[in-house]
C-alpha positions as CSV (number, residue, x, y, z in Angstrom):
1,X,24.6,-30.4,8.7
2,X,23.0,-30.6,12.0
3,X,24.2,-30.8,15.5
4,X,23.7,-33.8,17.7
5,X,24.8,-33.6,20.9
6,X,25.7,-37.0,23.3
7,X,25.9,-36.5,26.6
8,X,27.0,-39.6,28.7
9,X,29.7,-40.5,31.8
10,X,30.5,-43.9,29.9
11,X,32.9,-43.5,27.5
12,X,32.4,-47.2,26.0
13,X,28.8,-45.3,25.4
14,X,29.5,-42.2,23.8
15,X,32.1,-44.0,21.7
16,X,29.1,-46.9,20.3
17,X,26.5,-43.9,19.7
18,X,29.6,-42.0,17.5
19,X,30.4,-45.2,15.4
20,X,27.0,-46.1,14.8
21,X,26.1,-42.4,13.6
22,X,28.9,-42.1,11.6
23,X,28.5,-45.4,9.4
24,X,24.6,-45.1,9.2
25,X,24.4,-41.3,8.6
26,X,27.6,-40.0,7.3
27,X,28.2,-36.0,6.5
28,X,25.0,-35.6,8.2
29,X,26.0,-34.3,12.0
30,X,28.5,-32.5,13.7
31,X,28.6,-34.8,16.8
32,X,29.0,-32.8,20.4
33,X,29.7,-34.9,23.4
34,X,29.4,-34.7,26.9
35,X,30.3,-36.6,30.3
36,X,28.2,-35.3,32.7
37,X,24.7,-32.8,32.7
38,X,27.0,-29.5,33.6
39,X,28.8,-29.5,30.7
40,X,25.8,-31.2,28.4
41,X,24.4,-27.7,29.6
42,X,26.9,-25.2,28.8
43,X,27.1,-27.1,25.5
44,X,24.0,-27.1,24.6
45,X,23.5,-23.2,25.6
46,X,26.9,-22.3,23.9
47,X,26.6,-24.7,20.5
48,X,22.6,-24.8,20.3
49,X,22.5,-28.2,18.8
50,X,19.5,-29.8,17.5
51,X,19.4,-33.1,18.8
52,X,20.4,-34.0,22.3
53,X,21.0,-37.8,23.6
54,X,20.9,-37.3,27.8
55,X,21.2,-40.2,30.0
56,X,19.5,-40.2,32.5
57,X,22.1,-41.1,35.8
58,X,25.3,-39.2,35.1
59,X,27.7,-37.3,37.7
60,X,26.1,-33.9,39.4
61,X,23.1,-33.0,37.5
62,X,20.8,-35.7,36.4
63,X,20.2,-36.2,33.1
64,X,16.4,-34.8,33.3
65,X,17.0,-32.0,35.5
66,X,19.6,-31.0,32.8
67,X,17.0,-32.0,30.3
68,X,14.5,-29.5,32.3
69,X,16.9,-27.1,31.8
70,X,17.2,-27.4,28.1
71,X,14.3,-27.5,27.3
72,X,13.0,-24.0,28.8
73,X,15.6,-22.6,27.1
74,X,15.7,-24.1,23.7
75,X,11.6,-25.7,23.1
76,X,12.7,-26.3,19.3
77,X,15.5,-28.9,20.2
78,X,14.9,-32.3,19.7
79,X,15.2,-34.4,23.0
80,X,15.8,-38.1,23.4
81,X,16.3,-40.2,26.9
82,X,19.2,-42.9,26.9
83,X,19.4,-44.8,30.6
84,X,19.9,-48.9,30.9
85,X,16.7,-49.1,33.2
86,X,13.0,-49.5,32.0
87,X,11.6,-47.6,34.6
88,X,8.0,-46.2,33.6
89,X,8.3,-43.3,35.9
90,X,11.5,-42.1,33.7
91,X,9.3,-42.2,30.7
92,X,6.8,-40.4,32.2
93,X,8.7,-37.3,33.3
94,X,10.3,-37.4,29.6
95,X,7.1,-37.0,27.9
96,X,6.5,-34.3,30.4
97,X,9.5,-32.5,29.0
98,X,8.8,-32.9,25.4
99,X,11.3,-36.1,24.9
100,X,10.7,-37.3,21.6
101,X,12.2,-41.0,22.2
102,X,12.8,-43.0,25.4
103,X,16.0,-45.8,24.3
104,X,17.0,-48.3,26.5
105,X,20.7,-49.6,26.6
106,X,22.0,-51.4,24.7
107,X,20.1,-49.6,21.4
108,X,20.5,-51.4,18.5
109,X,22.0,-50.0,14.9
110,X,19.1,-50.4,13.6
111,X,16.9,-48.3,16.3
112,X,18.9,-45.7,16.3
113,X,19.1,-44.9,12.5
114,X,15.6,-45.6,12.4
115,X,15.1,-42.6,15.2
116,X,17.8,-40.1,14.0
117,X,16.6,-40.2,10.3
118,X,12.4,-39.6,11.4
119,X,14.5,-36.9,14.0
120,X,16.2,-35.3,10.8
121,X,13.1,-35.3,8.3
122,X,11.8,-33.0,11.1
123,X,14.0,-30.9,11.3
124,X,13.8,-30.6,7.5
125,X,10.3,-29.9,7.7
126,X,10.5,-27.0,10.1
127,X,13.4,-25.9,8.5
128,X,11.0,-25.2,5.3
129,X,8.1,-24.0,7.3
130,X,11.0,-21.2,8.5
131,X,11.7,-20.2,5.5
132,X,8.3,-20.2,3.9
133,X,7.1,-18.3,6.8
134,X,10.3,-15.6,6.2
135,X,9.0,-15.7,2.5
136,X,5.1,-14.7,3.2
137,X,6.4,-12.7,6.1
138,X,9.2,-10.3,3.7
139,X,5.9,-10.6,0.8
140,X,4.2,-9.2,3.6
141,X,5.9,-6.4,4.0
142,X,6.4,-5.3,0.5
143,X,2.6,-5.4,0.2
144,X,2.2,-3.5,3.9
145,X,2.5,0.0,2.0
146,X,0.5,-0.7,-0.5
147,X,-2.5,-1.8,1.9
148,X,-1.7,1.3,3.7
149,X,-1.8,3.3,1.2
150,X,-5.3,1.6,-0.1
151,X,-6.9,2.0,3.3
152,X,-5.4,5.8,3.5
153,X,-7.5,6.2,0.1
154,X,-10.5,4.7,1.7
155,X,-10.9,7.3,4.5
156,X,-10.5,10.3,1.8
157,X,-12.7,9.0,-0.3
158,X,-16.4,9.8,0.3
159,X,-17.5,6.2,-0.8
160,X,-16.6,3.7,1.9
161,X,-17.6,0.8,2.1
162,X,-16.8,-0.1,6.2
163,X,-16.2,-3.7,6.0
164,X,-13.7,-3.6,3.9
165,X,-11.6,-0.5,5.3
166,X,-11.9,-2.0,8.8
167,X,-10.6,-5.4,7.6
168,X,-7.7,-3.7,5.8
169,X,-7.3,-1.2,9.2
170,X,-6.9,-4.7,10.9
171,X,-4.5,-6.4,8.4
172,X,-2.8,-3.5,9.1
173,X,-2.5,-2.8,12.7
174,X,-4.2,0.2,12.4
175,X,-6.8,1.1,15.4
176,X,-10.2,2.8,14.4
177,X,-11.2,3.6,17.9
178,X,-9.7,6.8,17.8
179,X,-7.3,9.2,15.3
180,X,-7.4,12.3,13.6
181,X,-5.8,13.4,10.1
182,X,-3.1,15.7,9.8
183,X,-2.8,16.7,5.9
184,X,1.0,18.4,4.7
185,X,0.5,20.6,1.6
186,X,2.8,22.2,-0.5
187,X,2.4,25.3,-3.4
188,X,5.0,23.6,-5.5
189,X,6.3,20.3,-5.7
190,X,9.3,18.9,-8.2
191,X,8.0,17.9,-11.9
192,X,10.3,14.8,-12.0
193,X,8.8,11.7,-10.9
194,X,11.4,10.5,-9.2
195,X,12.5,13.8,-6.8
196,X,8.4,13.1,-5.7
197,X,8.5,9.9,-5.2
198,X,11.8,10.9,-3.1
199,X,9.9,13.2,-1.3
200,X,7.3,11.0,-0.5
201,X,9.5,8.4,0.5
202,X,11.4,10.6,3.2
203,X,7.9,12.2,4.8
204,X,6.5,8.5,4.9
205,X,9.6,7.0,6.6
206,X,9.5,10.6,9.2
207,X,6.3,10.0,9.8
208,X,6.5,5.9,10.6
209,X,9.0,7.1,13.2
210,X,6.8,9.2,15.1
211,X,4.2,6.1,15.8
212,X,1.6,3.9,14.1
213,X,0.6,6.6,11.3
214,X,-0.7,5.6,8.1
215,X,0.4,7.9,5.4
216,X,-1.4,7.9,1.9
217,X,0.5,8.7,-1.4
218,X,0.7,12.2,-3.2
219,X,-2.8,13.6,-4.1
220,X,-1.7,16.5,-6.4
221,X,0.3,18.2,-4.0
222,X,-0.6,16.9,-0.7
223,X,-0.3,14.0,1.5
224,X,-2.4,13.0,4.6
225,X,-1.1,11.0,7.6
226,X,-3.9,9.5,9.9
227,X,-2.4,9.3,13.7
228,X,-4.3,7.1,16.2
229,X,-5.2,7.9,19.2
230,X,-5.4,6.1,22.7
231,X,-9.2,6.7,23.5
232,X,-10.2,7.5,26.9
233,X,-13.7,8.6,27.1
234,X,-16.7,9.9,24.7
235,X,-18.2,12.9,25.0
236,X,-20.6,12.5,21.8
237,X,-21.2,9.5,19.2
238,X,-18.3,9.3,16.1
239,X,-16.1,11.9,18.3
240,X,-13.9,11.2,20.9
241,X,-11.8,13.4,23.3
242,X,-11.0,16.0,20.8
243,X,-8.8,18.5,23.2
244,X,-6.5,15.4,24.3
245,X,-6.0,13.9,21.1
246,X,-5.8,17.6,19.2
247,X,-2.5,18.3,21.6
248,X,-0.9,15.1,20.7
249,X,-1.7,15.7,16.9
250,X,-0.4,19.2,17.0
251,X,3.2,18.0,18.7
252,X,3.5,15.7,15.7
253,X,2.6,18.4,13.0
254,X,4.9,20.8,14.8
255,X,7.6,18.2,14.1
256,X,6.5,17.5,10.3
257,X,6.4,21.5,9.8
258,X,10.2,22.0,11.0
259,X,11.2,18.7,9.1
260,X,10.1,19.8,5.7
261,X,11.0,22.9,5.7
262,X,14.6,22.2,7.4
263,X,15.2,18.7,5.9
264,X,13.6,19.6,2.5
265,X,12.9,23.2,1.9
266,X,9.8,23.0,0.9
267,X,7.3,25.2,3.7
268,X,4.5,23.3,3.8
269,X,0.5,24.0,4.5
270,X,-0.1,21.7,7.7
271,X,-4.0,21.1,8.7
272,X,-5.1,19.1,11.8
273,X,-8.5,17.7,12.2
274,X,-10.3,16.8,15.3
275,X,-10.3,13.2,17.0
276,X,-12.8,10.9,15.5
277,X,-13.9,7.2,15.7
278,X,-14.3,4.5,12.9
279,X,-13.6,4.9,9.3
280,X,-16.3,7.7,8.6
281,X,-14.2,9.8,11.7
282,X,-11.4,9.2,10.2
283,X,-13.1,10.6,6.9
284,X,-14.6,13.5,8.5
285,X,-11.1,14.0,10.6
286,X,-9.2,14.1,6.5
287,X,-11.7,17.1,5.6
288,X,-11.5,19.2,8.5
289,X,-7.4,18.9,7.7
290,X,-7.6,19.8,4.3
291,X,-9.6,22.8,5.0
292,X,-7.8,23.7,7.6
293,X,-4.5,23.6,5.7
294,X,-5.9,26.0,3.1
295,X,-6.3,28.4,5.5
296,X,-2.4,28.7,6.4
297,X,-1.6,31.1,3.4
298,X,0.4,31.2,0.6
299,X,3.9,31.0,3.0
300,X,2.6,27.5,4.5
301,X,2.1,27.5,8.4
302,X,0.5,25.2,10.2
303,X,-3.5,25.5,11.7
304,X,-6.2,23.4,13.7
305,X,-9.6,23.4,12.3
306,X,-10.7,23.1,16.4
307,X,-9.2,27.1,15.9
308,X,-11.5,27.6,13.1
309,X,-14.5,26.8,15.4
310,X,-13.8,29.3,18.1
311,X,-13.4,32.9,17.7
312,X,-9.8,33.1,17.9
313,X,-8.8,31.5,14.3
314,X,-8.2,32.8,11.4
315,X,-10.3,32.1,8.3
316,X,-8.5,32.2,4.6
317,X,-9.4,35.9,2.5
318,X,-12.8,34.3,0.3
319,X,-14.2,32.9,3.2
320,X,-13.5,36.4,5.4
321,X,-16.0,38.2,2.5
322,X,-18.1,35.2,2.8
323,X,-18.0,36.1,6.8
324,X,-18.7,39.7,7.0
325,X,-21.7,39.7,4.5
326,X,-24.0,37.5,7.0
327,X,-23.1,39.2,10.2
328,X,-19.4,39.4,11.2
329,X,-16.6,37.3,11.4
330,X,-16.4,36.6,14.9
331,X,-20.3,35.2,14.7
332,X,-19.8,33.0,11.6
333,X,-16.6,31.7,11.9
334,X,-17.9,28.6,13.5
335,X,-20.7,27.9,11.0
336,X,-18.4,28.6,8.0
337,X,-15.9,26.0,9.1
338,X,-18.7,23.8,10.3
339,X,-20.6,24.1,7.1
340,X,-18.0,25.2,4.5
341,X,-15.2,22.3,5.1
342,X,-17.3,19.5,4.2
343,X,-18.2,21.6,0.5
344,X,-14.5,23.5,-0.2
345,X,-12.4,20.0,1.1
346,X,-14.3,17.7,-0.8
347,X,-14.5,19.4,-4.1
348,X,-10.4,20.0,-3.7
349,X,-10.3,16.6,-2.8
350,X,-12.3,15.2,-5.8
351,X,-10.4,17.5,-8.0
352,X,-7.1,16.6,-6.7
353,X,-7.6,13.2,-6.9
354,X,-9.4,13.3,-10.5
355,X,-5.6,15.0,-11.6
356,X,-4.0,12.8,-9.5
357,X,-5.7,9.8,-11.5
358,X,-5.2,11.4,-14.5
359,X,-1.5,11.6,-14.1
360,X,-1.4,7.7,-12.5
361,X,-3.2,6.5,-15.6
362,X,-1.1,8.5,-17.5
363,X,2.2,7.3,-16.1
364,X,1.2,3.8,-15.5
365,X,0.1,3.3,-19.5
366,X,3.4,5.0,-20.1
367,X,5.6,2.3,-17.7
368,X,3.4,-0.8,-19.5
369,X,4.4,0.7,-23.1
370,X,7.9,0.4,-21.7
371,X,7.1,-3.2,-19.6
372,X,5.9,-4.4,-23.2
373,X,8.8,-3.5,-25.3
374,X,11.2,-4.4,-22.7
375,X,9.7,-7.8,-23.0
376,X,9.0,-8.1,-26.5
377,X,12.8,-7.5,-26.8
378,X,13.2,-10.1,-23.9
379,X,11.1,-12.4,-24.2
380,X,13.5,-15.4,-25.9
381,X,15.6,-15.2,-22.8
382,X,15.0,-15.9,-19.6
383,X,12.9,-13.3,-17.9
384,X,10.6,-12.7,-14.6
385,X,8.2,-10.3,-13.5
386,X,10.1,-8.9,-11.2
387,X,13.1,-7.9,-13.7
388,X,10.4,-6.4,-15.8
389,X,9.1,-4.5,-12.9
390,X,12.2,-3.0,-11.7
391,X,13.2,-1.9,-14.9
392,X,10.0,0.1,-15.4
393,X,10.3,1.3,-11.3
394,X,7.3,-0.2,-10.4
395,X,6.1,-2.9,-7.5
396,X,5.5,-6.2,-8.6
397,X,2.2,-6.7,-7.4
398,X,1.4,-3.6,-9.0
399,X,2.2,-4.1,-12.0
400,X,0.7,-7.8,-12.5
401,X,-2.5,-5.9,-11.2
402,X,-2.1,-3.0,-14.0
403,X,-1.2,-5.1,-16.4
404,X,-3.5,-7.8,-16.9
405,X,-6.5,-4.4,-16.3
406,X,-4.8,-2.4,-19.3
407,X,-3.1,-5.6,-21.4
408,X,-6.1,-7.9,-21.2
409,X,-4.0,-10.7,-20.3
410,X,-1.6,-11.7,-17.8
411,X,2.6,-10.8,-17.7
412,X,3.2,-15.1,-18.2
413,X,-0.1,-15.4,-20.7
414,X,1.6,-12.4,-22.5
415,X,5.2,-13.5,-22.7
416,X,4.0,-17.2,-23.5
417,X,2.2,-16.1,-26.6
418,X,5.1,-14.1,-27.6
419,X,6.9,-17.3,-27.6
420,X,4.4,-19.6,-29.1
421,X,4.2,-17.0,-31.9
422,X,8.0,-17.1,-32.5
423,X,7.9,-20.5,-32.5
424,X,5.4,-21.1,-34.9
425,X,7.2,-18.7,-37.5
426,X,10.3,-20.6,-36.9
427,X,9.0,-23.9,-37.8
428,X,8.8,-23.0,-41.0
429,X,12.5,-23.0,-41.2
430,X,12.8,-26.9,-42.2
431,X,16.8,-27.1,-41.0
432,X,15.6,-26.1,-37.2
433,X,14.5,-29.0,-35.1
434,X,11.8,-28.5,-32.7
435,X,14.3,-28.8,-30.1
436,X,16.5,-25.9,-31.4
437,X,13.2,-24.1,-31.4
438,X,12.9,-24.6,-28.1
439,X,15.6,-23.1,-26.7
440,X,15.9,-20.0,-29.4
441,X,12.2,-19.0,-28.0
442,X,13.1,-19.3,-23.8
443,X,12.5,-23.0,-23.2
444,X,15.2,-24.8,-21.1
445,X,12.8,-28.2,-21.3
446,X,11.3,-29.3,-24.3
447,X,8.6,-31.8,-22.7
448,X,7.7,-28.6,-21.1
449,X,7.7,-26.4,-23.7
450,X,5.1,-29.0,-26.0
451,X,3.0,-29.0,-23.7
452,X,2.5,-25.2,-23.0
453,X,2.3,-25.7,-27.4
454,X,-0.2,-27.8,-27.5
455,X,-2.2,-25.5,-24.8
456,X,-2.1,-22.8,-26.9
457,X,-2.1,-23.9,-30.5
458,X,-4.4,-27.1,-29.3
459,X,-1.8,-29.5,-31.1
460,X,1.9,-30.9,-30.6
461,X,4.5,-28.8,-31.9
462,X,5.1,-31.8,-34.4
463,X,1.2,-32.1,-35.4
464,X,2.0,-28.2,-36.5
465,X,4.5,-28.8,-38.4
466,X,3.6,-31.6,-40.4
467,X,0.3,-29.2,-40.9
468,X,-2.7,-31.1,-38.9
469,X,-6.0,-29.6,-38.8
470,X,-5.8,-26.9,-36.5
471,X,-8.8,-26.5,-34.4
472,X,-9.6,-22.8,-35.3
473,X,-10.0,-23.6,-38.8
474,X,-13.4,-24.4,-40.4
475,X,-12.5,-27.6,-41.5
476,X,-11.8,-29.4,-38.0
């Protein structure tokens, strides 16, 4: 039910608009009425309705000053201009304010259903559009991990293809002008499933709260978050502001360290690479990280790979041999974690995300076994994807995606021939109609369910029965 407000000083006026509402639209409004533009204002701010009738001359504030009003503060109501005088100047100012009809007194029946009902199939309309837009909005953001997750993968993974990463950096709000990659490790990590995807769950959501971070999944036992920075100058190509952006980078892992270990006792290996710019930065950012998290020792810790360049920073026990064999530590320190990151991170990364693989394909075979007997046992009752995915824990999307990759079909081509199957043993039972059939395989509607038949059999569920041709065999 809408509200429809009248405001008017004539009684005899408000009380004609009310009868003929009622009789032509009934159960349609709740009707609001006004005598003068003060109160049509405090009505209108306190009730919101979504259809005003203003006169125009009415005591204290004039109908389109009121109407001015109303309109800056509620743009979505519909606005319509009652006044006994044809006066083009009226009309003028109304369209000015976004009137949507201009009646002149007396209206008839007629006019004013005729207005009110175009006024309601609007408001219909939008109301849809609302909720559609809620509905791709809330999609939206079930699929925003996922495409963060996807673009996290694309700046650890050596093969890039740029287009597409800063698309998806766009889609998700996520600037490549400047950012660096902090990377959390961890020596042991829970064997359940579920306690990791816990974990990752809580680190994630700590690390949305700090800012804009994108935070990629698991890789064997670590995670990297990539933190933007606000750029302010360049000193080289591909490398922006280091110092600044290393300070800001460091305050956050100082935070991340603290929370693991106090929130989930787990001491955790935290690396920080340098600021970079654009997806092969952020790339070059994620391996300086990862090397510079393996060299916080066994107890975790937390280390800048900017330390590893200058002669202060540590270097982890293989690469200390590696140091004092070509000249001393303090003079090769910079060209081992110039030269060495790039070869010791990527081959960790390759290696931890050839496991991690491993163990995804493994899992996700072992959730479709379970999607596929869930719905083989399912599959005569009602049944979406999205009960089949929660009861195997997986996203949605996700598991279309997976399914149709490892199935070879789709989740609706794969229930539907499940049903067609059924039903085409069944009809051998001469005592069931087809309409019994029907329903005992998942239909509700049997027109529908003939026609999804004959789509996949290529005749009627009544041709098959009485044994037509089919148009597999030979003979057709």
């Amino acid at each position: 039910m809408y509200r429809l407000l009248i405001a008017d000083d004539e009684a005899l006026e408000r009380e004609g608009l009310e009868w003929i509402i009622r009789r032509t639209m009934p159960d349609t409004f709740e009707l609001l009425f006004a005598d003068n533009g003060r109160k049509a204002l405090e009505l209108a701010e306190e009730l919101r309705p979504h259809i005003i009738f203003m006169d125009i001359h009415m005591p204290g504030i004039q109908g389109l000053d009121a109407l001015r009003e109303i309109r800056a503060r509620m743009p979505e109501t519909k606005l319509v201009l009652v006044t006994a005088y044809d006066y083009f100047a009226y009309a003028q100012e109304a369209v000015e304010l976004g009137v949507k009809q201009y009646i002149i007194k007396p209206a008839g029946r007629e006019q004013i259903a005729a207005l009110l009902q175009r006024l309601v199939q609007e408001l219909d309309a939008e109301k849809r559009q609302r909720g559609e837009r809620l509905a791709l909005l809330n999609r939206m953001n079930e699929l925003e991990p996922l495409m963060q997750n996807e673009l996290a993968l694309m700046f650890m993974v050596d093969q890039v293809i740029g287009t597409e990463a800063e698309q998806l950096a766009a889609w998700v709000g996520f600037p490549l002008d400047g950012g660096c990659a902090v990377v959390a490790a961890w020596s042991d990590l829970p064997a359940d499933e579920r306690e990791r995807r816990t974990l990752y769950e809580e680190v994630r959501a700590f690390a949305r709260s700090q800012g804009g971070c994108l935070v990629s999944s698991i890789i064997d036992r670590h995670m990297a978050v990539f933190f933007p920075q606000r750029v302010q100058s360049e000193p080289q190509p591909g490398r922006v502001n280091a110092e600044r952006g290393s300070s800001e980078a460091l305050l956050f892992a100082q935070r991340l360290s603290r929370w693991t270990e106090e929130r989930l006792r787990l001491p955790a290996s935290i690396g920080v690479g340098t600021v970079n710019q654009g997806v092969e930065g952020m790339r070059r950012s994620y391996v300086e990280a990862v090397f510079a998290s393996s060299c916080c020792g066994s107890g975790g810790g937390l280390c800048l790979f900017a330390e590893l360049q200058s002669a202060g920073g540590p270097l982890p026990g293989g690469q200390r041999e590696q140091a004092s064999g070509i000249g001393g530590e303090a003079d090769a320190r910079s060209r081992i974690a110039g030269s060495a990151a790039d070869e010791a991170a990527s081959a960790y990364v390759l290696s931890a995300l050839r496991r991690s693989r491993e163990l995804r394909e493994q899992q996700t075979v072992s959730a479709l076994e379970r999607a596929k007997r869930f719905i083989e046992s399912r599959f005569k009752e009602e049944l979406s994807l999205e009960e089949v995915a929660e009861y195997v824990h997986l996203n949605p999307f996700y598991l279309s995606k997976v399914f149709k990759q490892y199935v070879g079909e789709s989740f609706i081509d794969y229930l539907t021939r499940l049903r067609i199957n059924e039903a085409k043993q069944m009809m051998d039972d001469e005592t069931l109609s087809l309409k019994e059939i029907c329903f005992e395989v998942g239909y509700k509607d049997p027109n529908y369910f003939s026609r999804v038949f004959k789509k996949v059999t290529g005749l009627t569920p009544s041709d098959y029965r009485t044994g037509a041709v089919k148009p597999s065999d030979p003979q057709a």
